[in-house]
C-alpha positions as CSV (number, residue, x, y, z in Angstrom):
1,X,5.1,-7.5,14.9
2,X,3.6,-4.7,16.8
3,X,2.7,-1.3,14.8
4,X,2.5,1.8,16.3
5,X,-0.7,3.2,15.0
6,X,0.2,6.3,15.5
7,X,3.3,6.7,14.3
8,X,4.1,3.9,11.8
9,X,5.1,6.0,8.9
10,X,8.3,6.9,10.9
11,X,9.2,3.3,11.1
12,X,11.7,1.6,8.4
13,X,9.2,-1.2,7.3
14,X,6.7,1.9,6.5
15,X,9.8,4.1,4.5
16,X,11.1,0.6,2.7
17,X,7.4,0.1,1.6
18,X,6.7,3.1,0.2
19,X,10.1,3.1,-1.3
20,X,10.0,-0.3,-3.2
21,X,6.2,0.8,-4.5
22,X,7.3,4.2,-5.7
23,X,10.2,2.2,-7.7
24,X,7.9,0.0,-8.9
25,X,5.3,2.4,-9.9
26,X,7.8,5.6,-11.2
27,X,10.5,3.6,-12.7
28,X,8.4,1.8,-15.6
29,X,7.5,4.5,-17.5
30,X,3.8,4.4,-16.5
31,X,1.3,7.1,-17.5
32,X,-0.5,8.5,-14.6
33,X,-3.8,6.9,-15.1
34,X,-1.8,3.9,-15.8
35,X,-0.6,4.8,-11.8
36,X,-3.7,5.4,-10.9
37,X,-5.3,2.2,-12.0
38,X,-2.7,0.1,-10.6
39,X,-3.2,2.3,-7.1
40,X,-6.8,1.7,-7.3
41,X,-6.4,-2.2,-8.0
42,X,-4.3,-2.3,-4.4
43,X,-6.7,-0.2,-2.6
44,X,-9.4,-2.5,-3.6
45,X,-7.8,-5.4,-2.7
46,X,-6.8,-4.1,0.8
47,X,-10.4,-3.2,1.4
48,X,-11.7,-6.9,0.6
49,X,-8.7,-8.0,3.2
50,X,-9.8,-5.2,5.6
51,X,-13.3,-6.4,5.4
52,X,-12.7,-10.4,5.5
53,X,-10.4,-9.6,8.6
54,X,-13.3,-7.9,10.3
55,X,-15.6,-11.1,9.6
56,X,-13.3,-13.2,11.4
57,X,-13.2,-11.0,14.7
């Protein structure tokens, strides 16, 4: 799949995605550190993907 890295929040796999995690994250009765935690958790692991992709290149 090619992403437009411009203008990716304007396409539907962008909008679904932050749809489903807004569900997931607003419809469980979460506190907001409880949010936050789980926000940070993700970010973290996208930035050990981000930097184990830029080992392989």
């Amino acid at each position: 799949m090619s992403i437009d890295k411009w203008n990716f929040r304007k396409e539907q796999w962008f909008l679904e995605s932050v749809e489903s995690t807004k569900k997931a994250l607003l419809g469980n009765n979460l506190t907001f550190e409880q949010v936050q935690i789980a926000l940070d958790e993700i970010r973290g692991e996208l930035l050990k993907q981000q930097s184990e992709m830029k080992i392989r290149y």
